[in-house]
C-alpha positions as CSV (number, residue, x, y, z in Angstrom):
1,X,0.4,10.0,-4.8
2,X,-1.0,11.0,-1.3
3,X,1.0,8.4,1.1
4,X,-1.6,8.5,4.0
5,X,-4.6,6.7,2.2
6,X,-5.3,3.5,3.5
7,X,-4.1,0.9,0.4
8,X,-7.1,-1.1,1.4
9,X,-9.2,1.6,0.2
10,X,-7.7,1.4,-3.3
11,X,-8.7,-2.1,-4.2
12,X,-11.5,-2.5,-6.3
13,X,-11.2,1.1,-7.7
14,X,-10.6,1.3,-11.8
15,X,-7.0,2.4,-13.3
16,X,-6.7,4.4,-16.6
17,X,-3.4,4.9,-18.4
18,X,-1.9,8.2,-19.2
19,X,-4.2,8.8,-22.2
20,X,-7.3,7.8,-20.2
21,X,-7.9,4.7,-21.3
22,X,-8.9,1.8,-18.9
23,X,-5.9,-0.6,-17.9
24,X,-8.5,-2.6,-15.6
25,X,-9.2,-3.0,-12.1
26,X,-6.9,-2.4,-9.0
27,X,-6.8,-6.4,-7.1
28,X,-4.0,-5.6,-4.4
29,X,-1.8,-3.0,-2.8
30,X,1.5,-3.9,-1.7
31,X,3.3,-1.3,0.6
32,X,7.2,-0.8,1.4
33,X,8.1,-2.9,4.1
34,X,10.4,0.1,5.6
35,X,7.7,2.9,5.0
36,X,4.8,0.9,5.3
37,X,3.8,3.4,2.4
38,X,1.8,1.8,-1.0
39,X,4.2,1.5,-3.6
40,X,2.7,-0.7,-6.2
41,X,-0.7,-1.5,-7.0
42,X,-1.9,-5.1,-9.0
43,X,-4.2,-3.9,-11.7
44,X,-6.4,-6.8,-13.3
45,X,-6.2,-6.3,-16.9
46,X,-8.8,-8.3,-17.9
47,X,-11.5,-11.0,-17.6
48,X,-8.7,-13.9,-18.2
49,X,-5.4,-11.4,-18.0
50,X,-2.9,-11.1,-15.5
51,X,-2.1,-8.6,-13.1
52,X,0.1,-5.9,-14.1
53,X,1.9,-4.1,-11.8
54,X,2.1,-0.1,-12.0
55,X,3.8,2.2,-9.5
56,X,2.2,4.2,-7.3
57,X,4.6,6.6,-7.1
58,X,4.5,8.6,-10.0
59,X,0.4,7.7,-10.1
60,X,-2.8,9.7,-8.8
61,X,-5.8,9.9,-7.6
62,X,-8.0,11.5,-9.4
63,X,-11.8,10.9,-8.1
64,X,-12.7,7.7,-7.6
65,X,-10.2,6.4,-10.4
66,X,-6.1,5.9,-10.2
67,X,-4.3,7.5,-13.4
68,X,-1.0,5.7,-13.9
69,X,1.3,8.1,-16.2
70,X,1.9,5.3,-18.5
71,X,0.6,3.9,-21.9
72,X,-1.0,0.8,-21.6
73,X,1.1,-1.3,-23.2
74,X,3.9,-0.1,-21.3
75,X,2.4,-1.1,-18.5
76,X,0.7,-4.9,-20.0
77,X,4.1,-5.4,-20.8
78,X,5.5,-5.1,-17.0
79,X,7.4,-8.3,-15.7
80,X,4.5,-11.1,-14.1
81,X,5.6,-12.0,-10.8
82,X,2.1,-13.6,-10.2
83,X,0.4,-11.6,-7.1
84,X,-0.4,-12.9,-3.5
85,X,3.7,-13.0,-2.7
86,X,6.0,-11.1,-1.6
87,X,8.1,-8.8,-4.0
88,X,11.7,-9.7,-3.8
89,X,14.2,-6.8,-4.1
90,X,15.1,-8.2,-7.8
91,X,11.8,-8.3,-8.7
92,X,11.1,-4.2,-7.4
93,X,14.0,-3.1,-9.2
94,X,13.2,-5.1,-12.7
95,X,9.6,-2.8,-12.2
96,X,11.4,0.3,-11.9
97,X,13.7,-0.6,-15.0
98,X,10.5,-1.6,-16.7
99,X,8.8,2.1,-16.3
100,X,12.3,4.0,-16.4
101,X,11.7,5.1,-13.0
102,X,15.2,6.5,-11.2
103,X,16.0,3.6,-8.2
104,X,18.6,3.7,-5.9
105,X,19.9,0.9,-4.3
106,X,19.2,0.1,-0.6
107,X,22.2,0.0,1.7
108,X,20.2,-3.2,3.1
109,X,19.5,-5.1,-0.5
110,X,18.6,-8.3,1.0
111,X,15.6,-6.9,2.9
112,X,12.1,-7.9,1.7
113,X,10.2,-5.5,0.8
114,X,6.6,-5.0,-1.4
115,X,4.8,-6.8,1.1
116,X,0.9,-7.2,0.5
117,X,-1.2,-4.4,2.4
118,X,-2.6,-6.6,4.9
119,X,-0.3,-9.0,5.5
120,X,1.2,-8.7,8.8
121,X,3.8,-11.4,8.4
């Protein structure tokens, strides 16, 4: 995905699934607290569903609209960590399990990261 669009301007926009088919609405951006770059997006699957979190990194842009490479119940069935929080590094790497996505270990594993865009703390 391109890495120099503000997250803020990704909220609000609509996420499909690999096949096209609406997985919701995007309700938060959290960014790499090393990169500062968007890594994961909270996608609001529903009227009274969770948030789902999908990776930004394989996903795209496409218009006005995010495509996340995944099926849609791959990605209802992600892990809920609630949103509003920080991700802990646990958390990051039970996501990247989740979509089979190649992670490598950070020399630094204690280090928060998948901070909230916005959040300055």
């Amino acid at each position: 995905m391109q890495t120099d669009i503000d997250p803020r301007s990704l909220i609000g926009r609509k996420a499909f699934d690999r096949n096209g088919t609406k997985i919701g609405t995007i309700d938060e951006v959290y960014l790499d607290d090393a990169t500062g770059v968007p890594e994961w997006a909270a996608v609001r699957t529903g009227l009274f569903s969770r948030d789902a979190f999908v990776p930004l990194e394989p996903s795209e842009l496409v218009g006005d609209t995010l495509r996340v490479p995944f099926e849609r119940a791959l990605i209802r069935d992600a892990p809920d960590f609630g949103v509003g929080r920080h991700l802990s590094p646990e958390q990051e790497l039970q996501l990247y399990h989740h979509y089979g996505l190649d992670t490598t270990l950070p020399t630094d594993f204690n280090r928060d990261f998948g901070r909230l865009a916005g959040d300055e703390s």
